[in-house]
TIMI-101181 format. One line per field, with one value per residue (C-alpha): residue in three letters; x, y, z. Coordinates in steps of 0.25 Angstrom, whole numbers. Layout:
N
kevo: [ALA,...]
xx: [X,...]
yy: [Y,...]
zz: [Z,...]
END
This chain:
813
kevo: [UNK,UNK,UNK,UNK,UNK,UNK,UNK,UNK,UNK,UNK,UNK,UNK,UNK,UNK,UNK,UNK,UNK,UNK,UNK,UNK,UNK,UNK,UNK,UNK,UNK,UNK,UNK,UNK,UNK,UNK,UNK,UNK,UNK,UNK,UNK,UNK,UNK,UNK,UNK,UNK,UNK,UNK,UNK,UNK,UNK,UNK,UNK,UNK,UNK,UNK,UNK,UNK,UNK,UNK,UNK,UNK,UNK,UNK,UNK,UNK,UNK,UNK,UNK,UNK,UNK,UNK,UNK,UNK,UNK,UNK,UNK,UNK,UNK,UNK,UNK,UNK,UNK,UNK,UNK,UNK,UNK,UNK,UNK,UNK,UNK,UNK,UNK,UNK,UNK,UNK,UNK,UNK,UNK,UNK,UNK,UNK,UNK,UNK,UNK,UNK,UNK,UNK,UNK,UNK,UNK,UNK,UNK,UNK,UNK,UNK,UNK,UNK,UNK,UNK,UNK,UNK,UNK,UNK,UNK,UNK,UNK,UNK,UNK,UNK,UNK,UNK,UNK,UNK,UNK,UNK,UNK,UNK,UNK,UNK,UNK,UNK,UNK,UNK,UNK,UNK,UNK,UNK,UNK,UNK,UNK,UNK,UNK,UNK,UNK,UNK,UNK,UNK,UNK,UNK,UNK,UNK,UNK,UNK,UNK,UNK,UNK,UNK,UNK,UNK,UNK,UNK,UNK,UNK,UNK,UNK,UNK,UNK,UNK,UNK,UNK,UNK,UNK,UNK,UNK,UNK,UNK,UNK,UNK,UNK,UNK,UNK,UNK,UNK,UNK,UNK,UNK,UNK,UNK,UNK,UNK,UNK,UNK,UNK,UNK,UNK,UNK,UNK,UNK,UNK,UNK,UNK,UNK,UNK,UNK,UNK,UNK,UNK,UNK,UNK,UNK,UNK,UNK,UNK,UNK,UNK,UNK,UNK,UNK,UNK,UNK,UNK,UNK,UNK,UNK,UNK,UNK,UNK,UNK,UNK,UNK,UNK,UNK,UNK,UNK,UNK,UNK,UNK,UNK,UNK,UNK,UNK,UNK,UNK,UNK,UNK,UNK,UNK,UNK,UNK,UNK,UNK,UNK,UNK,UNK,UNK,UNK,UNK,UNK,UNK,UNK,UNK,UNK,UNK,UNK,UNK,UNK,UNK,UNK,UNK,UNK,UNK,UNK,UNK,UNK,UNK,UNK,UNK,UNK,UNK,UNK,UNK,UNK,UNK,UNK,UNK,UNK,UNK,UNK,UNK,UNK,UNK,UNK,UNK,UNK,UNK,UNK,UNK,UNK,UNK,UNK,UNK,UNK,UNK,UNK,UNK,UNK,UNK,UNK,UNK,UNK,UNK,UNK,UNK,UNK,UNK,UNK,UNK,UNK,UNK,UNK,UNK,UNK,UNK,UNK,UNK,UNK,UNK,UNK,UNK,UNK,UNK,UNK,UNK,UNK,UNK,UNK,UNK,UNK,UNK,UNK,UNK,UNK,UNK,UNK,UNK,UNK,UNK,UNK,UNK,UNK,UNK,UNK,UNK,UNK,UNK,UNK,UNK,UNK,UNK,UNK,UNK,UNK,UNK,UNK,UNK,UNK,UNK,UNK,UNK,UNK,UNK,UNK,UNK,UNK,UNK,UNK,UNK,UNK,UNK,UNK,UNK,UNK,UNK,UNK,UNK,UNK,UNK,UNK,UNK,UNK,UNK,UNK,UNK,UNK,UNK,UNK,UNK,UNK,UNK,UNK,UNK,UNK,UNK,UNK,UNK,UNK,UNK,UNK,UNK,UNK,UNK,UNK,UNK,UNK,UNK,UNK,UNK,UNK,UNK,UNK,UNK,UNK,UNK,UNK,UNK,UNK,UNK,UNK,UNK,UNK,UNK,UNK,UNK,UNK,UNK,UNK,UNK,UNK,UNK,UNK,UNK,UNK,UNK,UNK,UNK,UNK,UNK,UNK,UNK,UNK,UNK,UNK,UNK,UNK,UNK,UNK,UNK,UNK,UNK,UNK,UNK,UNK,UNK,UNK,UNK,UNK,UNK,UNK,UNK,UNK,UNK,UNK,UNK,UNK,UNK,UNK,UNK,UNK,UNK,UNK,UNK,UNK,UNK,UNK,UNK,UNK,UNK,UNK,UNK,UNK,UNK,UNK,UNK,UNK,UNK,UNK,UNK,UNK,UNK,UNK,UNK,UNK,UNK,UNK,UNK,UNK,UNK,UNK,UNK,UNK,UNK,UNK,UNK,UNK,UNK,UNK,UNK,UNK,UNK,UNK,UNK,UNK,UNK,UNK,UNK,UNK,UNK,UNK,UNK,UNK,UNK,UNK,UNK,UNK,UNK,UNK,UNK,UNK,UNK,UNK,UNK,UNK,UNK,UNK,UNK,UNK,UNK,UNK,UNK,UNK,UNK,UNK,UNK,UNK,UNK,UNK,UNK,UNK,UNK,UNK,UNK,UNK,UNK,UNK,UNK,UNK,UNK,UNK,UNK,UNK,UNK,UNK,UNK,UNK,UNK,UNK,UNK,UNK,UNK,UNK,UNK,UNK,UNK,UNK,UNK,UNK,UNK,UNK,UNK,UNK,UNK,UNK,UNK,UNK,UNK,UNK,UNK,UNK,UNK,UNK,UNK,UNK,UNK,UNK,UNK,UNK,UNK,UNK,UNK,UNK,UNK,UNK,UNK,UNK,UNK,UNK,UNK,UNK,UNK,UNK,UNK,UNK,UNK,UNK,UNK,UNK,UNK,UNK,UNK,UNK,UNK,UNK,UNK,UNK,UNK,UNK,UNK,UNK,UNK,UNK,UNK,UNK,UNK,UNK,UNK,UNK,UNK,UNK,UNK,UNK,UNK,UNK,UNK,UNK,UNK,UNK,UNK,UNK,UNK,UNK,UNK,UNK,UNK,UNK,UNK,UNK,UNK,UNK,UNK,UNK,UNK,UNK,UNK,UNK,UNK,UNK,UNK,UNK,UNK,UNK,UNK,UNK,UNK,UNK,UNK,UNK,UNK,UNK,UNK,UNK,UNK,UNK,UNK,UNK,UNK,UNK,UNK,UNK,UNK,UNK,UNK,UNK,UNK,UNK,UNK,UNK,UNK,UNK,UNK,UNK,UNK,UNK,UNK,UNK,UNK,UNK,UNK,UNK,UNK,UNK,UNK,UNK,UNK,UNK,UNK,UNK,UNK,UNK,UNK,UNK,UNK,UNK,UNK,UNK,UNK,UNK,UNK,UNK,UNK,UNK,UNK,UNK,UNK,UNK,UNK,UNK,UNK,UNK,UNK,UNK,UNK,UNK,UNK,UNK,UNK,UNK,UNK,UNK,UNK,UNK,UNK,UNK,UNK,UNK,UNK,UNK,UNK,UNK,UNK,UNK,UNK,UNK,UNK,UNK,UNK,UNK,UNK,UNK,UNK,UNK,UNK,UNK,UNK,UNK,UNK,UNK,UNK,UNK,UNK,UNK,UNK,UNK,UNK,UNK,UNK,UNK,UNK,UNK,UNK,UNK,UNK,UNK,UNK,UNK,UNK,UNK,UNK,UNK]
xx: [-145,-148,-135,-143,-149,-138,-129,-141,-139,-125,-124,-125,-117,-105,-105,-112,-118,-112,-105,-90,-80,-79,-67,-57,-55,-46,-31,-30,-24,-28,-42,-36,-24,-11,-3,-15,-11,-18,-10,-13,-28,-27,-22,-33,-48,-57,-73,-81,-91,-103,-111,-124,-118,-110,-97,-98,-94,-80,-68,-65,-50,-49,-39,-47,-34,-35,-20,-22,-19,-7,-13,-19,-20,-32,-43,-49,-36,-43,-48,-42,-38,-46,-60,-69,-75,-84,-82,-87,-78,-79,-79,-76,-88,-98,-99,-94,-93,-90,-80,-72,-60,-51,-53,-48,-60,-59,-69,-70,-61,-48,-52,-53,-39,-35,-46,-42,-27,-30,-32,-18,-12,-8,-8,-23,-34,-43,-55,-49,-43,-60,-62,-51,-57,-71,-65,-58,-72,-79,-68,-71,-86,-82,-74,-84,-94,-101,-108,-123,-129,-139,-145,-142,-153,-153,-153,-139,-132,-123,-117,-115,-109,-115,-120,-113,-112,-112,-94,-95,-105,-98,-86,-91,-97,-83,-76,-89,-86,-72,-74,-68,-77,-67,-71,-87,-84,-92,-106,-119,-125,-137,-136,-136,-130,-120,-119,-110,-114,-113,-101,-107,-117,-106,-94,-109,-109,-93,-93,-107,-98,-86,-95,-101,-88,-79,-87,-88,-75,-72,-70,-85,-92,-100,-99,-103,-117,-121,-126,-118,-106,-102,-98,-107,-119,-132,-146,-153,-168,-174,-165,-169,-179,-169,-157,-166,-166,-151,-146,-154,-148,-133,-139,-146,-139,-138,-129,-131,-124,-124,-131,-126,-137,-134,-149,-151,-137,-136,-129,-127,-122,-130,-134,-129,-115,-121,-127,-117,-116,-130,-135,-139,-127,-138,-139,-134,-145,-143,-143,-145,-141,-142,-128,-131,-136,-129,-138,-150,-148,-159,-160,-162,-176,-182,-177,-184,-197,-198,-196,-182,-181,-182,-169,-168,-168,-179,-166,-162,-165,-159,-146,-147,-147,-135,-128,-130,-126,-113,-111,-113,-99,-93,-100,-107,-118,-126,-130,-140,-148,-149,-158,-168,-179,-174,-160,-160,-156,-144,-141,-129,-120,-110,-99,-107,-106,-92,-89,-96,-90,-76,-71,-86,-88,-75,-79,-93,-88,-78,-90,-99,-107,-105,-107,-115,-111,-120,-115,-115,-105,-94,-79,-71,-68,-53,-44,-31,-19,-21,-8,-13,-8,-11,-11,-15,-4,9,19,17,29,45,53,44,35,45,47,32,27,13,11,3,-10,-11,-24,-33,-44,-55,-61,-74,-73,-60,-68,-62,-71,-74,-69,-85,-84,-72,-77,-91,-83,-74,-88,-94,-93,-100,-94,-102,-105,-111,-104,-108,-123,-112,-110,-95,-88,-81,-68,-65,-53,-56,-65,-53,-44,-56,-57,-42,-38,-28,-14,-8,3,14,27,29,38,29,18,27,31,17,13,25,22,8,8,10,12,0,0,-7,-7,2,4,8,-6,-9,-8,-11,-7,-19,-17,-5,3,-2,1,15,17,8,20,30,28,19,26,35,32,41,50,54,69,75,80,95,99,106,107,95,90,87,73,77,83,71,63,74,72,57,59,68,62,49,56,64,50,44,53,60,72,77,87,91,99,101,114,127,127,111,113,108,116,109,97,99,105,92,84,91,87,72,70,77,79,86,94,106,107,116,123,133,142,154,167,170,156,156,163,153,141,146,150,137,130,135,134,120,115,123,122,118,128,135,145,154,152,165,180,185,179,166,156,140,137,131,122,111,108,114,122,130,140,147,153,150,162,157,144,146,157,148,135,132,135,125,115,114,112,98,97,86,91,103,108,117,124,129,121,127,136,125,121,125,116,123,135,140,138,124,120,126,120,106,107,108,93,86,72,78,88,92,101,108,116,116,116,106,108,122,120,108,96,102,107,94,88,100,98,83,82,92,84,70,73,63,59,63,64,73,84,82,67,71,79,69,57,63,78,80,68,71,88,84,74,86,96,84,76,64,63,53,52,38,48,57,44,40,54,55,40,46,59,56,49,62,72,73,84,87,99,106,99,85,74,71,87,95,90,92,107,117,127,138,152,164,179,191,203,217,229,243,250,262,276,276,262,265,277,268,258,269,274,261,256,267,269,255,255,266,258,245,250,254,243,229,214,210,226,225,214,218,232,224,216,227,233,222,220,235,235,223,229,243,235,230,241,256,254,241,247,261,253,264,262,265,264,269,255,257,263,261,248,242,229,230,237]
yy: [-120,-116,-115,-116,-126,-133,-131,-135,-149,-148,-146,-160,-168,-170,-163,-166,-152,-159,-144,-141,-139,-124,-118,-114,-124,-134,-131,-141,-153,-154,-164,-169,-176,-167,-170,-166,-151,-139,-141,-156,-153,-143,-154,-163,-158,-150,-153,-145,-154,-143,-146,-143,-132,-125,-122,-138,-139,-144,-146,-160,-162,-175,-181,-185,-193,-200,-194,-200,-189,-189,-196,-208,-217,-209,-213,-210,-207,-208,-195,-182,-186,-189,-192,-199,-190,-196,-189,-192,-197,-197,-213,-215,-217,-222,-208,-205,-214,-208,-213,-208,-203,-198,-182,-171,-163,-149,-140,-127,-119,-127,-129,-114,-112,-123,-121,-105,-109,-118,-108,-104,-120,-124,-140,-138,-146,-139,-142,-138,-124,-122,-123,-114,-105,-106,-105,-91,-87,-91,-81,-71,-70,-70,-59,-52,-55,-61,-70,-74,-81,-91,-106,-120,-130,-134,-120,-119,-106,-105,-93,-93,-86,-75,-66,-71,-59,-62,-62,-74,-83,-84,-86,-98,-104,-101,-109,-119,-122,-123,-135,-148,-160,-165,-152,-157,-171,-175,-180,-174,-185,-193,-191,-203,-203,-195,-180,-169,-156,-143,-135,-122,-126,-132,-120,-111,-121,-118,-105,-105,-115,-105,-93,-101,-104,-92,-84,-94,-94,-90,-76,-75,-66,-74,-87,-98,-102,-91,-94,-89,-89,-100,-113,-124,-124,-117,-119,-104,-108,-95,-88,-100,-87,-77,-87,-91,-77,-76,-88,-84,-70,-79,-86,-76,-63,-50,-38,-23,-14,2,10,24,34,47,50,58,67,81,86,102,105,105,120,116,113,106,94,92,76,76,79,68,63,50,37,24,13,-1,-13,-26,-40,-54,-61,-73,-66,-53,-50,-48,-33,-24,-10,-11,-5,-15,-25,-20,-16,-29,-27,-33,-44,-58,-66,-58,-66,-64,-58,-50,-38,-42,-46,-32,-26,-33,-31,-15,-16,-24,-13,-3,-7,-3,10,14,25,12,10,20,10,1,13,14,6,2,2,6,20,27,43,47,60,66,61,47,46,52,39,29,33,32,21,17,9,3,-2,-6,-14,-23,-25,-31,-18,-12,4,5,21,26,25,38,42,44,43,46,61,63,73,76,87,95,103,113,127,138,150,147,147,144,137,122,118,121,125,138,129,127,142,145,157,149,140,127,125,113,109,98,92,83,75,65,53,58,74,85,92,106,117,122,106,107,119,111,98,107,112,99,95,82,69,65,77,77,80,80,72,62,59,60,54,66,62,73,74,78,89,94,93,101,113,115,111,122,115,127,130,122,129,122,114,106,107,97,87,86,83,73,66,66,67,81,82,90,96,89,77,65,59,65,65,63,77,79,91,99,105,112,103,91,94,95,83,76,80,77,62,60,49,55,57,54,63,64,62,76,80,81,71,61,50,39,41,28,26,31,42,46,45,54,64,66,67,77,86,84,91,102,104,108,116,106,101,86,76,64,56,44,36,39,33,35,48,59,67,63,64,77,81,76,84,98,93,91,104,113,122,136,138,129,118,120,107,108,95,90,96,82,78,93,85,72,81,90,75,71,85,83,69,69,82,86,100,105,116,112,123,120,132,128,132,146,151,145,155,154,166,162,150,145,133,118,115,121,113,117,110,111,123,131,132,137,147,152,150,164,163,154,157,169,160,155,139,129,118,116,101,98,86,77,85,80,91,99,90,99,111,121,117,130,122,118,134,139,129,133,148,145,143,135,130,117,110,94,88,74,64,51,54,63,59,55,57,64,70,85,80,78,91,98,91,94,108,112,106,111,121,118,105,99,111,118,109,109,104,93,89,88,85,73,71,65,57,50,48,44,32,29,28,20,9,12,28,37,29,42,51,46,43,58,62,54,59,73,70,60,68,77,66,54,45,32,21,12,0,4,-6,4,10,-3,-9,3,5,-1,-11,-7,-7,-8,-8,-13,-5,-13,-5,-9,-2,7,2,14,9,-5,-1,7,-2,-17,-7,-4,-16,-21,-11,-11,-28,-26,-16,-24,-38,-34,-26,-29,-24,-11,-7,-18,-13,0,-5,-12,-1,9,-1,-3,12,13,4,12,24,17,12,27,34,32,48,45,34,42,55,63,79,81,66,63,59,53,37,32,25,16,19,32,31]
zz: [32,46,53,68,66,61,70,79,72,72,86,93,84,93,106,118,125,139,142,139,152,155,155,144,132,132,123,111,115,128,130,115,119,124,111,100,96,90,77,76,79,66,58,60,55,64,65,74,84,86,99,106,112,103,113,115,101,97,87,83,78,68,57,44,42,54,59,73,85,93,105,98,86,81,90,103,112,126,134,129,115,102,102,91,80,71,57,43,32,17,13,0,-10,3,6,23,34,50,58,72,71,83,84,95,99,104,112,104,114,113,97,94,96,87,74,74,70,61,47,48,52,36,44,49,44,32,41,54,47,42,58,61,53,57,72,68,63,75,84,76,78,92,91,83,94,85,97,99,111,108,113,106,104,118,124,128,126,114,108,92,82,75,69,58,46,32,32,44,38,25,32,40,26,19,32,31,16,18,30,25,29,42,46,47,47,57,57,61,72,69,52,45,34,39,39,41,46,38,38,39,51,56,55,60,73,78,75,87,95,96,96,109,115,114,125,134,141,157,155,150,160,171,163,175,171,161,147,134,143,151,144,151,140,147,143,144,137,139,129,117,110,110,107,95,91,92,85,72,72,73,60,53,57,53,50,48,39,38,26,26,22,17,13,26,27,29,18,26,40,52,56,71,73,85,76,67,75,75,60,50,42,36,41,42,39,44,36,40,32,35,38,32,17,18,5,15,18,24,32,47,45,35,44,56,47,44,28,28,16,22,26,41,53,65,71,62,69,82,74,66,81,85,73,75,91,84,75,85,91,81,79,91,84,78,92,89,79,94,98,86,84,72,71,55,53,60,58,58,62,54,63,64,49,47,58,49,36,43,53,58,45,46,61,57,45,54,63,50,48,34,31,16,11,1,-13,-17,-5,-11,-5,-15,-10,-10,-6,-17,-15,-28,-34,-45,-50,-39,-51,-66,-76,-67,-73,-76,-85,-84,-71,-73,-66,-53,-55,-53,-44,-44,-33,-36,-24,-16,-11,-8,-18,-17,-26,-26,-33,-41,-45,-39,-30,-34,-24,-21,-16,-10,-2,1,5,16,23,24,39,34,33,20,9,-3,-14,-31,-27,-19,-3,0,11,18,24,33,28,14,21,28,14,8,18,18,2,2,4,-1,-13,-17,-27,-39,-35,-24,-35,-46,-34,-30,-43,-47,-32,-33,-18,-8,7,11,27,36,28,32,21,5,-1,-16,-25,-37,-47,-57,-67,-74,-62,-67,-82,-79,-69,-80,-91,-82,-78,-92,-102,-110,-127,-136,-142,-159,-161,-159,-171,-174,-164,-169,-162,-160,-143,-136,-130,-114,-123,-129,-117,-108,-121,-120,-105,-107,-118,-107,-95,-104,-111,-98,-93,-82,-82,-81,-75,-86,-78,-87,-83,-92,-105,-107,-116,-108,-118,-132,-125,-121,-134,-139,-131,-135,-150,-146,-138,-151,-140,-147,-135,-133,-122,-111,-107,-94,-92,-86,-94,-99,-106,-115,-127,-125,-125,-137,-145,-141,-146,-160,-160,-158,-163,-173,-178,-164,-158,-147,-139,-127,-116,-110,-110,-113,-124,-119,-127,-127,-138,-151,-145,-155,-149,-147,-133,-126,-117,-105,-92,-78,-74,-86,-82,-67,-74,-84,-77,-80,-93,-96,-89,-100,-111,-116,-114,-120,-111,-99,-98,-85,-90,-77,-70,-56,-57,-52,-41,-30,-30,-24,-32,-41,-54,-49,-46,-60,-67,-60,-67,-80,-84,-95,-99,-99,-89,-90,-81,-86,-75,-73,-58,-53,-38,-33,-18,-14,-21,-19,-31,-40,-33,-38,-54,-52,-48,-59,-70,-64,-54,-43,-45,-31,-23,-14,-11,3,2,-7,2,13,4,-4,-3,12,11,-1,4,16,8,0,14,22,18,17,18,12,-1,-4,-3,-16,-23,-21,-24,-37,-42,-41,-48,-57,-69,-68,-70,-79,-73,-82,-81,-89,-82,-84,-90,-102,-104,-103,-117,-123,-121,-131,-124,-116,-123,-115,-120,-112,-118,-111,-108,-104,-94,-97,-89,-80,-75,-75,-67,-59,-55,-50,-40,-36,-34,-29,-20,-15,-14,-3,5,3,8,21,24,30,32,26,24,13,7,7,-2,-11,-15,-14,-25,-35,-34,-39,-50,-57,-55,-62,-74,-75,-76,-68,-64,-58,-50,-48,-43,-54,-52,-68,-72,-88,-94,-107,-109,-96,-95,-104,-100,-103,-117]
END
């Protein structure tokens, strides 16, 4: 269909070309009736009325339901309110018939403002939201500049729409397709039978009709008598050739596109420092393709040899030209096509490509011009912070490995396409002063950053312990860089991070243990035997009543160790652990290093038990002897670092060191550096620095909502292959637990506490009633307070110096 000459017959099917009034358009409901308002317009279905003179065309507001308008019973309402519109109605099996209905009709300048609302009103008509929608299309072109002058049939001045690329024209069929019939319900003139014009020709003709009226308002420049910008239609005959000429380039218009070529860069530096703007650094090859079949591609220079496939107007080359000027506003060195005979072939510097390869594309793309790159450029090069051994043969397993003299290197490390690039292409990649190299038969993107990364790759060494943080994070703070950048450990580095995070294998039930482990037993076990096996201590910080003790009963077994293990608890738990012992691994010597004849001579194995006070005493002592494993039960009895028992327990070495609590952190997290540099020495650091590093970030996220949630992340990769924390309430532990048992055990009180606690109450009682506030408070629990300590003991309530124990309390007895 030709939309020209269709909007040609379109044009005088219901305006007059009488001119319009100058001067700004009228708001809705003024000419319409006073009380007729923008949303009531919207409910009502919108039809455009196109005209001879496209700015003469108007909106036409009507209700297929014949809802009659607020100023009138539905028909004529006088001057100023609705008018007749002749519309085509669907009539039963007959087919359609026309009749008049009573309609509000706009001029395109106060209609604008009412159709552009109407997509987001949910009460608007379907037809006059298609029309909104078209009306926001048609602003847009404006916007765009996407403007052309040109002449109607009778030679008056007109502007339309356009070029249209190939995104607007499938746009205006999409809003074409999507018109309801009351949105075209009215019939072309003179037709019998009746016709309605064609949605797309017609949506094509409003978006001219705004295109002609938008520019011509009183702020256009000299507007009183000139053409294209004053509102009274002029004619201007001499211009019909050219006009001719323009209005095909608004139907049949064109778009250019860029085709980088690399065929003709310099692969080496220019000799002169002086040309380095100047040399070749290849070309950019225009393309041009028809907006109306964007499958219809050529190169400028075919077009303008004339060897172009057939489809391309007698304009195209005009349109091709004004397509580059466009484009050259939003990157000014395509001006340089403008001088050429034949604008198809520009050169390019380097700092002209490195431009096009950055933000030029992005600014030519929102200005409809696309940048094709060669296949085989590649833009996969990245940059990644490598961590790896600095001397062959340095410890990689047990606290040796925190211990280490070697440091481990740090340095940057590109790869293309996922492969490492060699050092030779490194070095090779640091010299290139070019923004594309070519590297294994392949043309790379440089990013000058990445150059920068390969000059200076060197980030310097890192101790051991910066090495394993790096490698359980994955990330590192690199100087100069503003955020943590990805790292990634090689080599023996990445061995033991991979056996440290790796699943856990199953382990065969220790021999000698008598006693059946549960499943979260069995994993703790494994997890257990895989720390001690590499020479790094633990934290199991299971909750009470989990079996830390069985479990690490169990563990001794598996290991077979011929030293003994050393287990330091609370004086109160040495005859639970020895019970447990012989229990659970029957057979198994078991010897109580505590008391006055404590003695370690004759040693063979099994365990050894001692308490807290004996192990700061006789911390020399043991420190002498050979130990296959130490275990710090309740180990936050060493949660203060600088505590004696915590720096006597520190000199007593062992290849194995395990630390069981069910509360690792009570109040800060000096608390877990202090558990987790006893069981692997280094770990964390100096105190101070965990401090700094970790510990007032990650307080300070738990005190603030929302604080440095990275830094409890970067924390808990770094702790968490060092301690395995499980409670009674988790998913895979609670199922596993037999049922609680509880046991009430009532005891009557003797007559002494009996006695003891009506005079307290009633003592109190007297006190309490005439008192108020806090004070009453206070009595009450002063009073309860009391009667607990009476159902003790009396000499607890009684405060006796030398109190007679025995026969006194029932729930003592």
């Amino acid at each position: 269909m030709n939309d020209a000459a269709e909007r040609a017959r379109l044009a005088p099917a219901h305006a007059s070309t009488a001119p319009v009034p100058a001067g700004p358009p009228a708001p809705p409901g003024t000419g319409a009736g006073a009380s007729v308002t923008a949303a009531s317009l919207r409910r009502r279905a919108a039809v455009f009325l196109p005209a001879a003179v496209p700015r003469q065309g108007r909106i036409a507001f009507w209700s297929p339901d014949g809802e009659p308008w607020p100023d009138g019973p539905g028909g004529p309402a006088g001057p100023g309110g609705p008018e007749p519109l002749t519309v085509v109605r669907p009539h039963g099996a007959a087919g359609v018939r026309s009749r008049d209905v009573a309609a509000v009709v706009l001029d395109l300048g106060a209609a604008l403002p009412v159709l552009a609302a109407a997509p987001q009103d949910p009460a608007a008509h379907p037809a006059t939201r298609c029309w909104g929608t078209a009306a926001r299309q048609a602003l847009a072109l404006a916007a765009r500049g996407r403007l052309l002058p040109g002449l109607t049939p009778e030679g008056y001045d007109a502007w339309r729409a356009g070029p249209l690329d190939a995104e607007d024209v499938a746009h205006l069929r999409a809003v074409a397709a999507a018109l309801p019939y009351e949105g075209y319900a009215t019939p072309l003139p003179g037709r019998r039978p009746l016709h309605l014009p064609e949605p797309e020709a017609l949506v094509r003709a409003f978006l001219d009709a705004v295109a002609d009226t938008l520019p011509r308002t009183p702020a256009a420049p000299v507007a009183a008598g000139r053409p294209f910008a004053a509102a009274e239609p002029q004619q201007v005959p001499g211009i019909r050739d050219w006009a001719a000429q323009v209005a095909a380039g608004s139907d049949a218009g064109v778009g250019i596109s860029l085709r980088l070529d690399l065929s003709s860069y310099q692969l080496f530096d220019a000799p002169d420092p002086e040309e380095e703007d100047t040399r070749r650094a290849g070309a950019a090859v225009v393309q041009v393709h028809s907006l109306a079949d964007p499958t219809l591609v050529t190169d400028a220079g075919q077009l303008w040899a004339g060897t172009a496939a057939a489809g391309f107007g007698p304009r195209a080359r005009i349109d091709a030209v004004l397509a580059l000027r466009r484009a050259a506003r939003a990157w000014p060195p395509l001006l340089r096509l403008l001088d050429q005979p034949v604008p198809d072939l520009l050169a390019l510097s380097d700092p002209e490509l490195e431009d096009l390869l950055g933000v030029a594309a992005t600014r030519l793309a929102a200005a409809g011009v696309v940048v094709h790159w060669p296949r085989e450029l590649a833009r996969t090069l990245t940059a990644t912070a490598v961590v790896r051994s600095a001397a062959p043969g340095s410890a990689t397993d047990g606290t040796a490995f925190f211990d280490a003299a070697g440091l481990f290197s740090f340095s940057w490390e590109l790869a293309l396409g996922g492969d490492r690039l060699t050092p030779g292409e490194m070095d090779a990649l640091a010299q290139a002063h070019r923004p594309v190299v070519r590297l294994r038969d392949q043309w790379v993107r440089v990013d000058p950053e990445l150059v920068r990364k390969a000059r200076r790759r060197e980030l310097g060494l890192l101790d051991p312990v910066d090495a394993l943080a790096v490698a359980l994070g994955g990330t590192a703070e690199v100087p100069g860089e503003p955020e943590p950048v990805p790292a990634v450990p090689v080599g023996a580095l990445a061995a033991l991070r991979d056996r440290l995070t790796g699943e856990l294998a199953p382990l065969p039930h220790p021999p000698g243990l008598k006693a059946t482990l549960r499943d979260y037993q069995l994993r703790g076990l494994a997890w257990l035997d895989r720390m001690t096996s590499l020479g790094l201590g633990g934290c199991l910080a299971d909750d009470m009543g989990l079996g830390k003790t069985v479990t690490l009963i169990a563990l001794h077994l598996h290991r077979d160790h011929p030293a003994p293990t050393l287990v330091i608890c609370p004086a109160s738990l040495l005859g639970n652990w020895q019970r447990e012992i012989e229990k659970f691994a029957p057979g198994v010597p078991v010897r109580r290093y505590h008391g006055a004849g404590r003695t370690l001579s004759g040693l063979t194995g099994g365990f050894v038990l001692t308490t807290y006070g004996t192990m700061r005493a006789g911390a020399a002592r043991l420190a002498d002897q050979s130990w296959g494993m130490v275990v710090a039960d309740e180990a936050q009895h060493i949660k203060n670092p600088h505590s004696a028992t915590a720096r006597a327990l520190r000199t007593i070495p062992a290849p194995a060191r395990v630390a069981l609590t069910g509360t690792p952190v009570e109040n800060n997290l000096s608390e877990l550096w202090a558990l987790l540099d006893w069981t692997t020495p280094g770990l964390l650091g100096p105190l101070t620095a965990f401090r700094a590093r970790h510990a007032r970030a990650v307080e300070q996220q738990q005190q603030e909502d929302g604080g440095n949630e990275e830094a409890v992340a970067r924390l808990a990769a770094l702790v968490r292959p060092f301690l395995l924390r499980r409670r009674k309430s988790d998913p895979g532990i609670a199922p596993e637990l037999p049922p609680k048992t509880e046991t009430d055990h009532p005891v009557s009180l003797t007559r002494e506490q009996a006695s003891l606690y009506q005079a307290a109450v009633d003592e109190a009682m007297a006190v309490i009633e005439t008192s108020e506030g806090m004070e009453r408070r206070g009595m009450i629990m002063k009073l309860l307070a009391s009667l607990k300590q009476i159902c003790n003991h009396p000499a607890q309530f009684l405060k006796e110096e030398r109190p007679r124990i025995p026969h006194r309390s029932g729930k003592l007895a």
